[in-house]
Structure formats: structure tokens, C-alpha cells
N, C-alpha and C positions, 0 to 999 in steps of 0.2 A: 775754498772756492774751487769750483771746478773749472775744468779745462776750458770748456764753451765759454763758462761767465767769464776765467779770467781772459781769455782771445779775445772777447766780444769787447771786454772794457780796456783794453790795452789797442788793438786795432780799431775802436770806434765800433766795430759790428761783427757778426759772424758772418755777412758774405765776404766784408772786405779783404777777412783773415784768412777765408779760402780762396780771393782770388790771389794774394800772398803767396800761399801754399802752391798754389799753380805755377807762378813765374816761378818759384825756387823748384816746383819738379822739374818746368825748361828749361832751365839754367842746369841743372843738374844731369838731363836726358845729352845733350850737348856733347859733357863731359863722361857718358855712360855710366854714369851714380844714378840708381833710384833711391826716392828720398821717401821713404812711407812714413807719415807725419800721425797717420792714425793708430800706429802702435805706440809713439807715444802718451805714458800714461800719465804723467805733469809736466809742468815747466819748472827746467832747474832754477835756483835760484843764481843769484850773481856770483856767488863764491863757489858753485857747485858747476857752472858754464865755464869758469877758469880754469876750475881742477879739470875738468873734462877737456877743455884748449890742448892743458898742458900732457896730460896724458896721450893726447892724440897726436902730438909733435914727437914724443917718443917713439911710441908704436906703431903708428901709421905709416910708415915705410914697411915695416914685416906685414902688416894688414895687407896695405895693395902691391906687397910681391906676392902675399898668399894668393890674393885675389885673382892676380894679374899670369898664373902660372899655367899651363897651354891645358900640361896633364894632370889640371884638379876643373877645368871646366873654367866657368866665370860663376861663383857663388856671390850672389848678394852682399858686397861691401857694410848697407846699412843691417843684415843680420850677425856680421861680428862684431859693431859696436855696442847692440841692443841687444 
């Protein structure tokens, strides 16, 4: 299934699931995270969202000191997880 079918039957519709996608960019803009949802190329499944939880409670300290460093600029947070 793809992305749209599966959004559209999991959120009820595809507008719903982009207006979804909006609150979590302003949730995210807030927090100076951009969140680009259309490079995503599927959705994980439940055991692969986990592994991905737990990997990012590791590394996500060194990510946002990388990110966060004066003299590398501010690079895109969601392009070192993707």
C-alpha cells in the first residue's frame, strides 16, 4: 500500500492527514525542528518506530550538540536522521 492509501485509511482521509502534518510542523517551528514529512518514503512499522525511539535516545544528544554548534551553522536536524 502506499503512503497516501495508507494515511488516507489510517487518518480517515488525505486532507485530514495533512492537516495533521501542519499542527506537527507548528509544534515543531515552536521548537525550531523542521519536520519534512514528504521525504518520507513509508511508514515504519511498530517494531521499526521502537527501534528508531530507541536509537534516537542514544544519539540524539550528539545530533542536537552537532546541530546546535555556533561554528557548523544550524543544518537541518531532520536531514541527519533521514
Amino acid at each position: 500500500m502506499d503512503g497516501r492509501d495508507y494515511r488516507s485509511k489510517t487518518f480517515g482521509s488525505w486532507e485530514y492527514s495533512q492537516r495533521v502534518d501542519e499542527q506537527g510542523r507548528a509544534a515543531g517551528a515552536l521548537e525550531e525542528l523542521e519536520f519534512n514529512y514528504e521525504r518520507v518514503n513509508r511508514t515504519l512499522s511498530p517494531s521499526e518506530a521502537v527501534a528508531l525511539s530507541d536509537i534516537t535516545k542514544v544519539h540524539a544528544p550528539k545530533v542536537l550538540n552537532i546541530v546546535n554548534e555556533p561554528s557548523r551553522g544550524r543544518p537541518q536536524l531532520t536531514a541527519r536522521l533521514f
